[in-house]
N, C-alpha and C positions, 0 to 999 in steps of 0.2 A: 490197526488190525484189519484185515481185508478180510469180511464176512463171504463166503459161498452162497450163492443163490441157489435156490428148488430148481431152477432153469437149469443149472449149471449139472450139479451133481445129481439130476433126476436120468439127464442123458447115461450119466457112467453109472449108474446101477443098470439102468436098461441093458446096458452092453457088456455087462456084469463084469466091469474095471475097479466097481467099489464096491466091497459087501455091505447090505443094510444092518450084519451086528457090526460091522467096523464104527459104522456113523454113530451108533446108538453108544457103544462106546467111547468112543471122542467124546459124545456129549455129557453120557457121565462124568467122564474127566474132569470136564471141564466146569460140571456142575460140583464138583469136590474143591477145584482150586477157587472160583471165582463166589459159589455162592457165599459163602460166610464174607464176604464182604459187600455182593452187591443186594443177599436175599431175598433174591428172583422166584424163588421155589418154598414150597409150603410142602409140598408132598412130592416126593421123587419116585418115578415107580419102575426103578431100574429091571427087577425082576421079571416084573409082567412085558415089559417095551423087549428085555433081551426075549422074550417067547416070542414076541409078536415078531421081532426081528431073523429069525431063525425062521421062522414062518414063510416070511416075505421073503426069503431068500430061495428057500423050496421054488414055491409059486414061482417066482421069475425064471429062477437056473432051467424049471420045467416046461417055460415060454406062454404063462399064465401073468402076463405084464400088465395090472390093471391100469396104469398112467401114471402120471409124473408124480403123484405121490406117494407112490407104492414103493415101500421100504423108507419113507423119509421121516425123521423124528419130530412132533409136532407137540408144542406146549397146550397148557389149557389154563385159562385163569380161575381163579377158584372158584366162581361161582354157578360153573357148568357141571354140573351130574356126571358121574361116574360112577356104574353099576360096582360096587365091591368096595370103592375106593374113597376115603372120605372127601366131603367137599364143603366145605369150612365157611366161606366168604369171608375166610381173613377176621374170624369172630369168636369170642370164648361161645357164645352162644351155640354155633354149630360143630363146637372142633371136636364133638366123635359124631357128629352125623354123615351114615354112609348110606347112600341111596341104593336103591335096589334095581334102575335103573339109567342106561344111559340118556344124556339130551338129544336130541334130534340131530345137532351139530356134531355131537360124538359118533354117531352112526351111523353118520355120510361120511366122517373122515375115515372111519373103519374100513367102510365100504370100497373107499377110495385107494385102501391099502397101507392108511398114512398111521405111524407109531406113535404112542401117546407115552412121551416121557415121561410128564408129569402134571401138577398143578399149579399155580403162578400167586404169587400174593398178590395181593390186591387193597387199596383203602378198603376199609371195612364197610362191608355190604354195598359196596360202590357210591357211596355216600361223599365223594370228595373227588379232589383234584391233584391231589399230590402224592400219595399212597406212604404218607407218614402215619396214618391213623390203620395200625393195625394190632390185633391182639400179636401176630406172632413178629411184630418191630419192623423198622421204616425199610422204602426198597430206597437203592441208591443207582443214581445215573450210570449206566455202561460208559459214554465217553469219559466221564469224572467224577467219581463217586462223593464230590464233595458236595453236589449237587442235586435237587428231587431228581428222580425219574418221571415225575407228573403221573393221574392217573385219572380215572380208579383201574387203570389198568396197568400201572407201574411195573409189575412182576412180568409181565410178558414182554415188554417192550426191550426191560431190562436182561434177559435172559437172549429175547433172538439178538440183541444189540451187540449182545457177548458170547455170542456163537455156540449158546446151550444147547440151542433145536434150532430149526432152520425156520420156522415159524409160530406162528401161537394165532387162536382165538379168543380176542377180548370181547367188551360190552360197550355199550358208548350211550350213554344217556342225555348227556349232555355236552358231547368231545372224548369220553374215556379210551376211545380206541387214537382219536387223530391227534388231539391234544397230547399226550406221554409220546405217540410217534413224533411229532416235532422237536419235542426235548432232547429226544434219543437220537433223532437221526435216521428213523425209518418211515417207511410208508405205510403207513394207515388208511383201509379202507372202511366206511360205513354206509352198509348201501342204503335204499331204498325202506322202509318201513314194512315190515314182515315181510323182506324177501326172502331172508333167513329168519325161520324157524327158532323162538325165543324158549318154547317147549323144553324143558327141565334144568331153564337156568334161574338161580336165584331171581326176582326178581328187585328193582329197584322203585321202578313206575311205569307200568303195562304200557302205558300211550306214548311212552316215547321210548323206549329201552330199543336199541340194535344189539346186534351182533355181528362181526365182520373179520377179517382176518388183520393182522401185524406180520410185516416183512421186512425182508433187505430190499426190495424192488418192485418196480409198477408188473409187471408180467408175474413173477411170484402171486401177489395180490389177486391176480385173473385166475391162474391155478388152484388159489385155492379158492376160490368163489366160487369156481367151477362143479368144485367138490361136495359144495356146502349148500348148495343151490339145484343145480344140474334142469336150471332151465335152459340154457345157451352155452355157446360157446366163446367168452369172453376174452379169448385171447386173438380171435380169428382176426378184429377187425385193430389189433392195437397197432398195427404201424402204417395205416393208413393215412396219418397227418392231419392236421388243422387246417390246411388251406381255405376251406367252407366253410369253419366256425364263426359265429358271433360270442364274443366272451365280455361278460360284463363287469363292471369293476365299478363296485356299492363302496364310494368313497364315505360315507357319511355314516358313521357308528364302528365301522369294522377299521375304518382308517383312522380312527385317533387316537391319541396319545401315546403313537409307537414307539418303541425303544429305537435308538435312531441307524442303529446295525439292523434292525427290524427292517424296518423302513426302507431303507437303501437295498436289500437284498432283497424285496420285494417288488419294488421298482426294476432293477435287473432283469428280474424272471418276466414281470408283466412287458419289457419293451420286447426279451427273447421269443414271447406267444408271440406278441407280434411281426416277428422275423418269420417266422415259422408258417407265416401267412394267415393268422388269424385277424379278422376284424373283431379291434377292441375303442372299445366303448364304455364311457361312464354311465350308472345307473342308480336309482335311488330304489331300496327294498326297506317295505315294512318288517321295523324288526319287534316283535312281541315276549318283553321279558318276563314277563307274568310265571311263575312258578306256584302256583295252587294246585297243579295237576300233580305235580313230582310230591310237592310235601302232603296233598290227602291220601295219594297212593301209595309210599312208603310208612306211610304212619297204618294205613289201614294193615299193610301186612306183618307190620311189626309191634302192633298194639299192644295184642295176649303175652307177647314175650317177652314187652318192654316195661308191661305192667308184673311180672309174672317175676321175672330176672333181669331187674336191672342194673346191678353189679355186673353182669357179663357182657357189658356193651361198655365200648372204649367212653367217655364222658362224652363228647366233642361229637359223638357218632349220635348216641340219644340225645343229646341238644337239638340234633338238626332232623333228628326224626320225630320228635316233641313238636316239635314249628307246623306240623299239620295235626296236629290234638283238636286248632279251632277250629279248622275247618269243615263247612257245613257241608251234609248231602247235595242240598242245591246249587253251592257255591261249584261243589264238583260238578254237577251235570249243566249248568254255564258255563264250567271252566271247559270242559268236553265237546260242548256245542259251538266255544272259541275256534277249540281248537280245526272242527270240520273246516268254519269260515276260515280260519289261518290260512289251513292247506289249499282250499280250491282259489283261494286271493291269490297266492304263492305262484297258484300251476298258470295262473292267466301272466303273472308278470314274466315269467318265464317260457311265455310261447313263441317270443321270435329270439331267445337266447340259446346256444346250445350247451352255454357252461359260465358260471358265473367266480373270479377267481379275488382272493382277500388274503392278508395274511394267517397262517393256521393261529399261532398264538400271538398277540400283542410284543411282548418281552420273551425274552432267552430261563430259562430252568433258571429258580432263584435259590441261591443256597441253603444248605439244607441248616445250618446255624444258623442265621438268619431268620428262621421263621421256628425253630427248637428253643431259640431264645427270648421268644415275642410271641407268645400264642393268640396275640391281638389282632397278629399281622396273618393266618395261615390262612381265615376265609376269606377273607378279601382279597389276597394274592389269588386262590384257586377261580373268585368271581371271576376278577380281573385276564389269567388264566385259560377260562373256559368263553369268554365275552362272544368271540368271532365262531367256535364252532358249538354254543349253546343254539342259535335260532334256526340250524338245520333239523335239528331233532324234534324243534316244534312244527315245521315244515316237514317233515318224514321224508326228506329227499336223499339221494346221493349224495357224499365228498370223500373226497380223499385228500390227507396231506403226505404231501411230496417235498425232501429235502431242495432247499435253495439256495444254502450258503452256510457260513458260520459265523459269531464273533468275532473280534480278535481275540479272545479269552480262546476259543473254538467251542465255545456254545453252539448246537445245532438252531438252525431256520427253519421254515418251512409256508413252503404254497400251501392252499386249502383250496382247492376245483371240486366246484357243485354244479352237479348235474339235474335235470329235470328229472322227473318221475321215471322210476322203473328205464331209466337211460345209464343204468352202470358202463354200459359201452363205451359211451363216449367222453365221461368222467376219466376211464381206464385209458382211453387213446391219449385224452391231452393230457394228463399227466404222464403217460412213456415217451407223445414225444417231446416233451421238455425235456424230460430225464435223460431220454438218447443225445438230446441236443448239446445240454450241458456234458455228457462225458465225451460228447468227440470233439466238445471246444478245444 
C-alpha cells in the first residue's frame, strides 16, 4: 500500500484539488474496514473531525490557508486530553474520563488547522512495549497483523501505517514513539526534553515522558514539529546534506546481540551516511539503565487508584506499577540528581559529534502468539525491544527512527539518529538525507 504523505496532499488541499471532508472521509472508511482487525482507534470522532473539516474547507476556499496542516486528519494516542472527548489511556480505570480541557499538543494542532480523527490505543497507561496489555485488546502490525505493532504507542503507528490519518502524536518514555515506528515502518520522532509541552497528557514519569509526532516521512516529521513546537522552522534546513557531519557509531551495548537481518541493514544505512559525505566514526557512550525514576514516578501517580481500584488495572500493568511501591523519597531525589549528571556527562560526549546513529530496535516485531502464549516472554522481549532507544530518554536528547530495510519475512528495520541538545535540525537533515538517498537508489 503506498501511504500519502502531509507534503504531498498538504499541496492539493492548498490548491483546493482535494477537499479536507474528502480526506476525513477516506479515513473513516478506512477506519471501518481496517480497525476491527488491526484496533488502531479507541475513540473515533467522525462527527466532530467532519465539522472541523467543513471548516477547513471554508477558511482555505476563502484564502485563510493556515499551512500544511490545515485540513489534514491527525490521530492522537489516548493518553492526550481532549476537551469533550474521552481519554482513557487504554484503561478500565479511565474509560468514561472526559477532560474538560484540551493538552497543549491539541491546541497547536488546532491552531495549525490540523483535524483530530480520533484517539489511538495504546499499552495501558504507557506502561509497556508492545500495546498487547490493553483494557480495550491488543493493537496489531499494519504491515502484518500477525505481529506486535510495538508500543506504548501501538495505536498510532498502526493506524497512520494503514493510512487512517496522515499522522498521529504519540509519547515516548522510553522508545514509545521510535520504537512501534521501527516495527511499522514509519518515522518516529522524539525531540528534545520539554521541547514539546507534555501539559494535559497522561503522565507516565515526568523526567523522562516526550511527545513527538508518527509519520510516513522525515519532512512530515518537520511539519508537524512545526506545529507542535513553533520555535523554528525545521523543514528550512532538511536538504542541506551531511557533507559536515561527524556521526558516531556507540558499538558497545546498542550493537549487540542483533538479529542478523538487523545487523546487515544497519551496516547498509551506516556505509550509505557515509557516501553522503559524513565522517563516521566509532564511539563509546555511557549508557545508564537504572529505572528508579520511571517506577517512583509512575507509582506515585498511580498509587490512590491502584490502592483504591485495583480490579480496573490489566494485572501485568499494576505488577509494574507496584515495582516503585519501595522506593524511597531519597532514593528518588538521587535518582533525580543522576539523572542532571547523566545529562550534562551526555551534552560533553557529544560536543564534537553532530548525530550519533545505532540500530532503533535490536530484532524485527515478534509475533503476537508467541508472546499470548508465554506471558514469561512479553517483558523481557519489550526490555529487550526498548534497550537502544531507552538511554535517549534518560539523556533528554533528540532521535528519530527512520526506515532502512526489511526481513525477508518483510519485517520493518530501522536507523535511530541522535542528536545533541535542542539540535532537532540536524537529527531531521540526516535522517531525510538518508531517506532521499535510499529512494532514488
Amino acid at each position: 500500500m503506498s501511504l500519502r504523505s502531509i507534503t504531498e496532499i498538504s499541496e492539493l488541499i492548498r490548491r483546493r484539488e482535494v477537499s479536507p471532508i474528502d480526506l476525513v472521509r477516506e479515513c473513516l472508511e478506512r477506519i471501518r474496514q481496517l480497525n476491527p482487525t488491526l484496533n488502531a482507534f479507541i475513540t473515533v470522532m467522525a462527527e466532530s473531525a467532519l465539522v472541523a473539516a467543513a471548516q477547513a474547507e471554508r477558511e482555505i476556499y476563502s484564502g485563510s490557508w493556515r499551512g500544511p496542516l490545515h485540513g489534514v486528519p491527525i490521530g492522537l494516542k489516548d493518553l492526550i486530553d481532549t476537551a469533550g472527548v474521552r481519554t482513557t489511556g487504554a484503561s478500565a480505570v479511565f474509560e468514561n474520563r472526559v477532560p474538560a480541557e484540551d493538552a497543549d499538543v491539541v491546541k497547536k494542532l488546532k491552531a495549525a488547522g490540523a483535524i483530530i480523527i480520533g484517539k489511538q490505543n495504546l499499552h495501558e497507561f504507557a506502561y509497556g512495549g508492545s500495546s498487547l496489555v490493553s483494557h480495550f485488546g491488543p493493537v496489531r502490525n499494519p504491515v502484518n497483523p500477525e505481529f506486535i505493532a510495538g508500543g506504548s504507542s501501538g495505536g498510532s503507528v498502526a493506524a497512520v501505517g494503514s493510512a487512517m490519518c496522515y499522522a498521529a502524536i504519540g509519547t515516548d518514555t522510553a522508545g514509545s514513539i521510535r520504537e512501534p515506528a521501527a516495527l511499522c515502518g514509519l518515522v518516529g520522532l522524539k525531540p528534545t526534553y520539554d521541547l514539546v509541552s507534555t501539559h494535559g497528557i497522561i503522565p507516565l514519569s515526568k523526567s523522562l515522558d516526550h511527545a513527538g509526532p508518527l509519520t510516513t516521512c522525515v519532512e512530515d516529521a518537520a511539519i508537524v514539529l512545526n506545529a507542535i513546537t513553533e520555535k523554528k522552522d525545521f523543514r528550512e534546513s532538511l536538504s542541506q546534506g551531511i557533507a559536515d557531519f561527524v556521526i558516531g557509531i556507540p558499538r558497545k551495548s546498542f550493537f549487540d546481540d542483533l538479529h542478523s537481518e538487523v545487523a546487515s541493514a544497519v551496516e547498509r544505512a551506516i556505509t550509505q551516511l557515509d557516501k553522503l559525505g559524513a565522517t563516521v566514526r566509532e564511539i563509546e557512550l555511557p549508557v545508564n539503565n537504572d529505572r528508579t525514576l520511571q517506577s517512583y514516578e509512575s507509582y506515585q501517580f498511580h498509587r490512590e487508584m491502584a490502592a483504591a481500584t485495583p480490579e480496573l488495572y490489566q494485572p501485568e500493568t499494576l505488577r509494574r506499577i507496584k515495582s516503585g511501591e519501595g522506593v524511597t523519597g531519597a532514593q528518588y531525589q538521587l535518582a533525580l540528581r543522576e539523572l542532571q549528571r547523566t545529562r550534562a556527562e551526555i551534552a560533553e560526549s557529544f560536543r564534537e559529534l553532530d548525530a550519533v546513529v545505532t540500530p532503533t530496535t535490536p530484532v524485527p516485531a515478534p509475533r503476537i502468539s508467541d508472546l499470548m502464549e508465554d506471558p514469561a516472554l512479553l517483558r523481557p522481549t519489550e526490555l529487550l525491544l526498548l534497550r537502544n532507544t531507552r538511554p535517549v530518554n534518560v539523556w533528554g536528547l533528540p532521535a528519530i527512527s527512520v526506515p532502512c530495510g526489511c526481513t525477508s519475512a518483510g519485517l520493518p528495520i530501522a536507523l535511530q539518529i541522535i542528536g545533541r541538545n535542542r539540535e532537532e535540525a540536524k537529527v531531521l537533515r540526516a535522517a531525510y538525507a538518508y531517506e532521499q538517498s535510499v529512494k532514488s537508489a
